[in-house]
DOSEKE-431445 format. One record per residue (C-alpha): x, y, z; residue in three letters. Coordinates in steps of 0.1 Angstrom, whole numbers, padded with zeros to 4 digits, always signed. Example, Ala and Ser with C-alpha at 12.3 -4.5 7.8 and 13.67 -1.06 7.14 Angstrom:
2
+0123-0045+0078Ala +0137-0011+0071Ser 
END
This chain:
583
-0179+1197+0185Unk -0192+1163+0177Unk -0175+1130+0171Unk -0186+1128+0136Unk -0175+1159+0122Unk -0138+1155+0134Unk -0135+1124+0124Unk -0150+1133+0087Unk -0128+1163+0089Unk -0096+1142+0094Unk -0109+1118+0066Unk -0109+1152+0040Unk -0081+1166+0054Unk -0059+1130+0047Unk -0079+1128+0014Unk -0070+1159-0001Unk -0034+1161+0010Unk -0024+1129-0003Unk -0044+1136-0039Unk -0026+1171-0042Unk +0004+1173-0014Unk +0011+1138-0022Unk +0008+1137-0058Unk +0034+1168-0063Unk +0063+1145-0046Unk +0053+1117-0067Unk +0053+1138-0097Unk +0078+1166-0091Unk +0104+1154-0064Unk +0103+1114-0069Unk +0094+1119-0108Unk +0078+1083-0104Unk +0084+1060-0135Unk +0067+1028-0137Unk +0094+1025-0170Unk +0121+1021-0145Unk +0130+0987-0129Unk +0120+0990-0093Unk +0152+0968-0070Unk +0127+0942-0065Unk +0128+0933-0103Unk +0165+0941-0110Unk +0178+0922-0082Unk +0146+0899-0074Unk +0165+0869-0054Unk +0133+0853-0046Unk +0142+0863-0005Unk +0144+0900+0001Unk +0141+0916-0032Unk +0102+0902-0043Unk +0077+0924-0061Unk +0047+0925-0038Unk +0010+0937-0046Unk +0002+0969-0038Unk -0026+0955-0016Unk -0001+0927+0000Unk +0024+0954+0005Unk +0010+0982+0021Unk -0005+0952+0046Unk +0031+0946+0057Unk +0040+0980+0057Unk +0014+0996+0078Unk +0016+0961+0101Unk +0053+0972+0105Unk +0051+1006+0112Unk +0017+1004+0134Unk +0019+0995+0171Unk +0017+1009+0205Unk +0031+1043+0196Unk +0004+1058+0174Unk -0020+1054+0208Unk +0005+1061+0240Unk +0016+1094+0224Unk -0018+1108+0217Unk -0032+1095+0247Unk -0003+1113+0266Unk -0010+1144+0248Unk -0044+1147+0256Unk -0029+1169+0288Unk -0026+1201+0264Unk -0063+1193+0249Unk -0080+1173+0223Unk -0076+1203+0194Unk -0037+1205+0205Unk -0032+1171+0195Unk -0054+1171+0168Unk -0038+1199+0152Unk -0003+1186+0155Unk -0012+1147+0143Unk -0027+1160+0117Unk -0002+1190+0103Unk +0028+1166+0111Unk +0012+1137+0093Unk +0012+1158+0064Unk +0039+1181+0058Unk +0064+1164+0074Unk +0056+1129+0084Unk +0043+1112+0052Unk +0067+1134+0037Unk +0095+1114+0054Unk +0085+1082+0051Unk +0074+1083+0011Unk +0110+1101+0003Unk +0130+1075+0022Unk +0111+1043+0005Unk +0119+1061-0028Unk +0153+1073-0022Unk +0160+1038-0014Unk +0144+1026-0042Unk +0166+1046-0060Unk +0197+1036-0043Unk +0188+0997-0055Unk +0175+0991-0020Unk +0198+1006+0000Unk +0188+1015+0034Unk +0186+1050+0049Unk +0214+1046+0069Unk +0236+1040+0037Unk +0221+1065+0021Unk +0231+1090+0046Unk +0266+1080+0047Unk +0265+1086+0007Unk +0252+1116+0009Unk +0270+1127+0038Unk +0299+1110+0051Unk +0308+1074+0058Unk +0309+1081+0101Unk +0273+1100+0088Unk +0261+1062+0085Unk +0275+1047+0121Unk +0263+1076+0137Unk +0228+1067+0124Unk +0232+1034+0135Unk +0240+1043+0175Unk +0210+1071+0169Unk +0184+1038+0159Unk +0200+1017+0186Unk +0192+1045+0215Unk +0157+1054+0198Unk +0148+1015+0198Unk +0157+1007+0234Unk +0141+1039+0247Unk +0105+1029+0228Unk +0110+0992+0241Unk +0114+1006+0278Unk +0084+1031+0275Unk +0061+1002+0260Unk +0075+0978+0287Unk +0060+0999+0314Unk +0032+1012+0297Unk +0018+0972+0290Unk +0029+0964+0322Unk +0002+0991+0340Unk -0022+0982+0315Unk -0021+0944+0327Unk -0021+0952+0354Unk -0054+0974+0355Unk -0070+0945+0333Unk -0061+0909+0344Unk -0085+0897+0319Unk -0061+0910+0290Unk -0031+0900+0303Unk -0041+0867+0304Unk -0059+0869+0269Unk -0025+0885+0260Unk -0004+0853+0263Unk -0028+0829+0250Unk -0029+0846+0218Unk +0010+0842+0218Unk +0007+0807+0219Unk -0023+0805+0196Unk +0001+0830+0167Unk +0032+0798+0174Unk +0006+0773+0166Unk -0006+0787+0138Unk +0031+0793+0124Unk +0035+0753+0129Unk +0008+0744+0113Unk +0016+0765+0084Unk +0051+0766+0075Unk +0059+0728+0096Unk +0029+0710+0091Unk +0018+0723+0059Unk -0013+0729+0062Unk -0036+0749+0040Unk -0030+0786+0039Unk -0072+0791+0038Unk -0071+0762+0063Unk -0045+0777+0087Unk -0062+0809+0087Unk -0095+0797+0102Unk -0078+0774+0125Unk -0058+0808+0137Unk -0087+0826+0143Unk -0103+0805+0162Unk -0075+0802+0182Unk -0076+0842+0189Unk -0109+0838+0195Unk -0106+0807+0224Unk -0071+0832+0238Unk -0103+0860+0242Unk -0122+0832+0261Unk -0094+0815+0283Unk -0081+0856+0291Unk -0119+0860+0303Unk -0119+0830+0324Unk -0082+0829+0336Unk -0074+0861+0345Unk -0036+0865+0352Unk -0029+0891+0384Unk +0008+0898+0382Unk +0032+0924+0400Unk +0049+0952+0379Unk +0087+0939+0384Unk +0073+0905+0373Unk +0057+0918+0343Unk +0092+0932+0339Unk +0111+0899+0338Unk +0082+0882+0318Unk +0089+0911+0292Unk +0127+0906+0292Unk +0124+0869+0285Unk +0097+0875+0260Unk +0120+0902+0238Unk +0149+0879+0241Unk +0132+0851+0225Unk +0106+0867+0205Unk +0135+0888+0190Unk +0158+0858+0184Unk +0136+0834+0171Unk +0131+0826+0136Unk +0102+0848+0119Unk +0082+0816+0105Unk +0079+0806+0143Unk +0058+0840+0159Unk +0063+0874+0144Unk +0047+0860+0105Unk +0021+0842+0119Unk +0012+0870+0149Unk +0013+0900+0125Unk -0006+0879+0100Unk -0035+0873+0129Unk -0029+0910+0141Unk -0036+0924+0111Unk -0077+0910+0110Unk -0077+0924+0148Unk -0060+0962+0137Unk -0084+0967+0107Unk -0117+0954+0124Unk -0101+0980+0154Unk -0096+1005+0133Unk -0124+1007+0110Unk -0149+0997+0142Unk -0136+1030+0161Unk -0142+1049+0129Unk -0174+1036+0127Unk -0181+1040+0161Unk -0171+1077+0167Unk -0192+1087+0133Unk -0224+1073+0149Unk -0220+1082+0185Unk -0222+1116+0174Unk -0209+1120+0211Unk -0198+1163+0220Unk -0163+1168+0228Unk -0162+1170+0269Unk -0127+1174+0274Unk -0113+1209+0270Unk -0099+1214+0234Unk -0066+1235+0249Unk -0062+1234+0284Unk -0027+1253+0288Unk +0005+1262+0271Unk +0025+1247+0301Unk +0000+1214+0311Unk +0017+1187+0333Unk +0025+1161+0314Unk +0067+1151+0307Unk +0080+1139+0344Unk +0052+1157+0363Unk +0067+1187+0353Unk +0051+1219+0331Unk +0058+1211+0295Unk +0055+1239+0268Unk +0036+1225+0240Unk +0064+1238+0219Unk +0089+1224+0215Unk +0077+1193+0233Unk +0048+1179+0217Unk +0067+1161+0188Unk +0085+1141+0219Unk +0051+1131+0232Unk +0030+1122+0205Unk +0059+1110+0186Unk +0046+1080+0161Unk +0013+1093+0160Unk +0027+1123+0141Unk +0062+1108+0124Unk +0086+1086+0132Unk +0125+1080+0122Unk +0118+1043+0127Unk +0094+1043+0099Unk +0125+1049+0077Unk +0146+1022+0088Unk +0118+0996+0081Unk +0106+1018+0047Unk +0141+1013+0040Unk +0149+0976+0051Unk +0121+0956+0038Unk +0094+0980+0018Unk +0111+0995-0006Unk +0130+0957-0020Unk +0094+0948-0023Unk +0085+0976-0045Unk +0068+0964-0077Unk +0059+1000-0097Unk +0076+1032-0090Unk +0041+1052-0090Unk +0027+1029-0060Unk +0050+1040-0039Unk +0027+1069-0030Unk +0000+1045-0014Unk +0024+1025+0004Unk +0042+1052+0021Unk +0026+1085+0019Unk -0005+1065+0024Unk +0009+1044+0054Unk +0018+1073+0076Unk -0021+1086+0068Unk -0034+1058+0079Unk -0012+1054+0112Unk -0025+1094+0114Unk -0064+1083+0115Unk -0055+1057+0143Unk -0038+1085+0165Unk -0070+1106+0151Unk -0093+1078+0164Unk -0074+1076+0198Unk -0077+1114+0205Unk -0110+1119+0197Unk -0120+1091+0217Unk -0105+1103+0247Unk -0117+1139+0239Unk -0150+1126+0238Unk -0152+1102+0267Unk -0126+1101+0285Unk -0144+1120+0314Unk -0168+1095+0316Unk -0142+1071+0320Unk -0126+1086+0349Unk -0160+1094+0365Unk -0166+1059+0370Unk -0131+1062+0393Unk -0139+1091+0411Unk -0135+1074+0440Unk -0101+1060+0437Unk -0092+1095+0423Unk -0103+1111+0457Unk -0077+1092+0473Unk -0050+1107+0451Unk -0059+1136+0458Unk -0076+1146+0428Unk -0113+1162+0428Unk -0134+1147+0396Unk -0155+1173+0390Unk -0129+1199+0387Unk -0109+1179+0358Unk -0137+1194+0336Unk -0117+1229+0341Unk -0096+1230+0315Unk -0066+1244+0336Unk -0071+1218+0362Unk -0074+1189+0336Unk -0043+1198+0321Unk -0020+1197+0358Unk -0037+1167+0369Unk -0047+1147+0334Unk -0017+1121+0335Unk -0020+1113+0373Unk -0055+1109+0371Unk -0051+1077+0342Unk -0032+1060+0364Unk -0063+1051+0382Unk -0074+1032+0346Unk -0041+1017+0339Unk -0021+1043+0321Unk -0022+1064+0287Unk -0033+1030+0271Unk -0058+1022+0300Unk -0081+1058+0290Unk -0079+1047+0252Unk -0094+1015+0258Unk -0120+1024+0284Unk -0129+1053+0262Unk -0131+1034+0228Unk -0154+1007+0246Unk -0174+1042+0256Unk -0175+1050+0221Unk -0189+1020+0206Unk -0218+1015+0239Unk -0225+1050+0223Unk -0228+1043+0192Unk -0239+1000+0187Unk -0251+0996+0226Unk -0226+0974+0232Unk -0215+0972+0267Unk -0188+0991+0277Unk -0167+0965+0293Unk -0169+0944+0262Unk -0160+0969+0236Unk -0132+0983+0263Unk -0119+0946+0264Unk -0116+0943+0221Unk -0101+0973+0220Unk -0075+0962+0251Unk -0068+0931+0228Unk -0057+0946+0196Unk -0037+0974+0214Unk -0020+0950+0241Unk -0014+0930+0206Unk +0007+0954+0187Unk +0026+0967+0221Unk +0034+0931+0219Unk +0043+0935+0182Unk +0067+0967+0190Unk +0082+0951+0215Unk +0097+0915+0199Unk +0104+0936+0165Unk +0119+0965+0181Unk +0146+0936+0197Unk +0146+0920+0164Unk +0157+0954+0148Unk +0178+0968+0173Unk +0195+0938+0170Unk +0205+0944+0137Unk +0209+0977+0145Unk +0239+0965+0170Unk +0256+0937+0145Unk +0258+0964+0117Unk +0278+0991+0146Unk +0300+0958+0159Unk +0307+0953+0120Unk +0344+0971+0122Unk +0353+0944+0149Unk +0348+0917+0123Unk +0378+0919+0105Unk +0402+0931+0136Unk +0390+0909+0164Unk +0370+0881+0150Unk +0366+0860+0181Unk +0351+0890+0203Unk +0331+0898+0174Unk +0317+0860+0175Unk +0303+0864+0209Unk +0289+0897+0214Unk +0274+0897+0180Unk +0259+0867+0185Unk +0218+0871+0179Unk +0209+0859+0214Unk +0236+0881+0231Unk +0230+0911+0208Unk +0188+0905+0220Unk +0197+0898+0256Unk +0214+0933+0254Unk +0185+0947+0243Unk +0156+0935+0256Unk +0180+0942+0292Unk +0190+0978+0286Unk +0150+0988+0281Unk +0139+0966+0310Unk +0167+0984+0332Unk +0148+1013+0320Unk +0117+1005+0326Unk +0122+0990+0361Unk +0108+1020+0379Unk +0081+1028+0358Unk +0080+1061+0350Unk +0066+1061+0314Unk +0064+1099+0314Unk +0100+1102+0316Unk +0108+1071+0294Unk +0085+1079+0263Unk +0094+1115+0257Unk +0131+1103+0260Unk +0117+1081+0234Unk +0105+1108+0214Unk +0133+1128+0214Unk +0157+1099+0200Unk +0127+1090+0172Unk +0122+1127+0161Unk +0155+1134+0157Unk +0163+1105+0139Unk +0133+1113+0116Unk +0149+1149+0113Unk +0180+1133+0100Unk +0164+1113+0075Unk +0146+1145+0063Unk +0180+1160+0059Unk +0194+1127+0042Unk +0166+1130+0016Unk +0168+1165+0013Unk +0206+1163+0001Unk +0192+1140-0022Unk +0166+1162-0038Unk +0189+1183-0041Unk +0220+1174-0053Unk +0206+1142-0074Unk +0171+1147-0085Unk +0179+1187-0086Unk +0145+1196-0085Unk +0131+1231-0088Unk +0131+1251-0058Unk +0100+1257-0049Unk +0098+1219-0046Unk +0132+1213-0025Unk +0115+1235+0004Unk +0088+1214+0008Unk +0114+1189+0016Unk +0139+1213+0035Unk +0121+1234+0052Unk +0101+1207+0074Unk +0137+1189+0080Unk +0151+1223+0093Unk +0124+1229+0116Unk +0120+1193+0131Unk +0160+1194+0139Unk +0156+1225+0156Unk +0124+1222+0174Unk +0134+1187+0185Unk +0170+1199+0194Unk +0153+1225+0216Unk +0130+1198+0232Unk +0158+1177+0241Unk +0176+1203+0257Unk +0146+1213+0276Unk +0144+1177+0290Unk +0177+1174+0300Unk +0178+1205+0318Unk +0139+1204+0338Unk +0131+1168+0343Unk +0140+1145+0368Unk +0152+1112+0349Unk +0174+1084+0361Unk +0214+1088+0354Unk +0208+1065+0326Unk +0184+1086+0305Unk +0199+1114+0310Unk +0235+1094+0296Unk +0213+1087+0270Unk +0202+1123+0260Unk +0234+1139+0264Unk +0247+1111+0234Unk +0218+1122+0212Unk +0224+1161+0217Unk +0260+1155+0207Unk +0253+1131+0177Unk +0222+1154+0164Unk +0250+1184+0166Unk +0277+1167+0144Unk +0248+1153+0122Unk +0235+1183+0112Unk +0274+1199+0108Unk +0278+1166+0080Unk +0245+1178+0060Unk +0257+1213+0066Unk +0287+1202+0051Unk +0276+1183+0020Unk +0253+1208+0010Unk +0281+1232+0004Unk +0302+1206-0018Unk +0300+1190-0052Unk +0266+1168-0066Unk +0270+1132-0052Unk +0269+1107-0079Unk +0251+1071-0077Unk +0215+1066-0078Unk +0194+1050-0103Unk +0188+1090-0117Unk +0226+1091-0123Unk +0230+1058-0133Unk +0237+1036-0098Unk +0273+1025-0097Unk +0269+1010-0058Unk 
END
């Protein structure tokens, strides 16, 4: 099968589901109003509750829930075949996914901008709330260690990028300066910005920056702490502000690209039920492929920032289907983009390293068997710098294809903008499990003030952080770390489903047919992702940490899904907007 048609099949498939799939929740589970006062009007404090655009607002959204994920899980995935991936990005962007992340903007919305956590401690019970807390904290350190590692192998692979990396971290503080400091000119500012990511794309060509993996490590940690701890005005505004030019010239380029390569798939479509691909060790597809392509498909994260900032920012009711539903579709064609790419030339990729695959021990021309591809697929992109390495080798593939650009020049854009928002995950993932930390030290406030000074402190609580993922990732084994990931994001995506399930239920008491398009995908994520995690703990090798790590999320998912077992079986819970919010 060709480039084009997947690609144009994704686009229908997204299309059609959001106009009928997406439409239904809006009308028949949210019952959208654009009559009722959204929070950002009834509680508008000209700081966190501000009615955005539409435009404006699904900008910040899809910058905040973008990243590194929606392209390492894929990438990863690519071990069972292009068509397994496909088929689960695109069925859990759908069904269960967009599903999530629409429901918990509008439940929040609802709640008067309450966040998900709160919500679940509403609907549920108040430990329901803490326990979601600790849940967030493990899921955000995990994804900060697998990104650490997986950068780290990338820069390694491409000096050039490293280098370009870093300059465009100091060209994002400059520009924050010169708006919000020196006051200049927004229009102004802008230009002057991109220029300065274009000169960081120069100096990274001319300076490239050779560095060891364990310094990459402490360049990280430092990076986190600070990033994470800094005022927003100073990088994370101005560097998601330039990041977004860079995403959507990525994103629509590889779109582009892939339609008019009209390139055959080369890599097998399935390869095998049991490929190599979590810890070097035969993973089912089932239950483990929500661990590995995690964001690409849906992500419990997404609910904490829908939640947090989107849903104060809210102007109409009825836009909230673009925003959210329409967010996660859009993070879906990216992962479509990344799999497809790889599908289609990630062979050629790897041919040009046949050599140094030789030396692994692996023989090129057998990776085009689809059984052999599938043991031997996630050793093999080592050679290229990782699961991020083949997507940026391959995308710059895809556009020589399609524009005759050389390769090395499309591979090095593409390197950019993904080494960018890695970047991006990594400071706001601090920044949130940082919150994430002061909100479960929040008892200690009132009993032990002094302790509660100091270790909620925002530079201790990012130090802790940005040191617990970088302990992680010290030994570098991202196929251990990002399914670990996974399994804390999925599950804390299966508990949201289950906290806006109880809310369909009980509050908006919609008809049946409706509540098990809401249920039924919560049910089946717990348990396919409660399987998965017990799978990991029990066949792969991980460090004493991890597995400390897993064995807290298996406990916490059990007693979770006993509190929503629970509440389902008592009275309606009263306090939303529909029953007249009394907080």
């Amino acid at each position: 099968m060709s480039t084009s048609v997947l690609l144009l099949i994704g686009i229908v498939i997204y299309l059609v589901a959001y106009f009928t799939y997406g439409r239904a929740l809006s009308n028949r589970v949210v019952g959208s109003d654009d009559s009722r006062l959204t929070p950002a009007h009834s509680k508008n404090d000209g700081v966190d509750f501000v009615p955005a655009k539409p435009a404006v607002l699904f900008g910040h959204h899809f910058a905040s829930i973008a990243g590194g994920a929606p392209i390492l899980g894929p990438a990863l995935a690519i071990a069972w075949g292009w068509w397994a991936g496909l088929l689960w990005i695109w069925l859990g962007n759908i069904v269960i996914g967009a599903v999530h992340d629409y429901l918990a903007i509008m439940a929040s919305v609802r709640y008067e901008g309450k966040s998900i956590q709160w919500i679940a401690g509403k609907m549920m019970k108040k430990r329901t709330s803490y326990m979601f807390q600790v849940f967030a904290y493990l899921a955000l350190v995990l994804a900060l260690a697998a990104f650490s590692t997986s950068l780290a192998k990338l820069f390694i692979s491409n000096p050039n990028i490293a280098s370009a990396a870093l300059w465009f971290i100091l060209a994002a503080v400059i520009t924050g300066c010169l708006l919000y400091k020196v006051g200049v000119n927004f229009a102004t500012g802008t230009v002057i910005g991109l220029v300065l990511t274009a000169t960081a794309i120069w100096l990274g060509m001319v300076f490239p920056l050779s560095l060891s993996y364990r310094a990459w490590m402490v360049i990280f940690f430092i990076y986190m702490m600070v990033a994470s701890a800094l005022p927003v005005w100073i990088l994370l505004q101005p560097r998601d502000y330039l990041n977004a030019y860079i995403l959507v010239l990525g994103l629509l380029g590889g779109v582009i690209a892939l339609i008019f390569a009209g390139s055959q798939m080369e890599v097998a479509g399935f390869t095998s039920w049991n490929a190599r691909v979590v810890g070097g060790v035969s993973s089912p597809f089932w239950p483990v492929i929500p661990l590995v392509i995690a964001c690409g498909s849906l992500s419990g994260i997404h609910a904490l920032i829908g939640s947090g900032t989107t849903s104060k920012q809210l102007d109409k009711e009825t836009q909230g289907l673009i925003v959210g539903y329409g967010g996660m579709l859009t993070e879906g064609l990216l992962s479509t983009v990344v799999t497809v790419s790889i599908g289609a030339f990630g062979l050629l990729v790897l041919k040009d390293v046949s050599t140094q695959l030789g030396e692994m021990g692996i023989v090129f021309d057998k990776l085009k068997e689809p059984l052999y591809f599938g043991m031997n697929y996630i050793k093999s992109i080592g050679a290229v710098g990782g699961p991020l390495g083949i997507f940026v080798r391959s995308y710059g593939w895809a556009v020589n294809h399609a524009f005759g650009i050389p390769a090395k020049i499309g591979a090095i854009f593409s390197s950019l903008w993904v080494s960018a928002f890695v970047l991006t995950s990594m400071d706001t993932g601090a920044r949130v499990a940082r919150f994430a930390w002061e909100e479960v030290l929040e008892p200690l406030k009132e009993t032990t003030a002094g302790l509660h000074k100091i270790i909620a402190n925002r530079w201790f609580g990012s130090a802790l952080a940005s040191g617990i993922s970088i302990l992680l990732a010290w030994g570098g084994a991202y196929t251990v770390l990002w399914p670990a990931f996974g399994g804390a994001n999925q599950m804390l995506a299966a508990v949201t489903l289950l906290t806006v399930t109880l809310w369909v239920y009980k509050v908006r008491e919609v008809e049946n047919r409706f509540l098990w398009g809401v249920a039924f995908p919560a049910v089946a994520l717990w348990l396919t992702v409660f399987a998965a995690l017990v799978w990991y703990l029990s066949a792969v090798p991980a460090t004493f940490l991890v597995r400390g790590f897993l064995v807290i999320e298996i406990i916490l998912a059990l007693i979770l899904v006993y509190d929503f077992i629970k509440s389902m079986q008592e009275p309606g819970i009263p306090g939303s907007i529909d029953n007249n919010f009394t907080g």
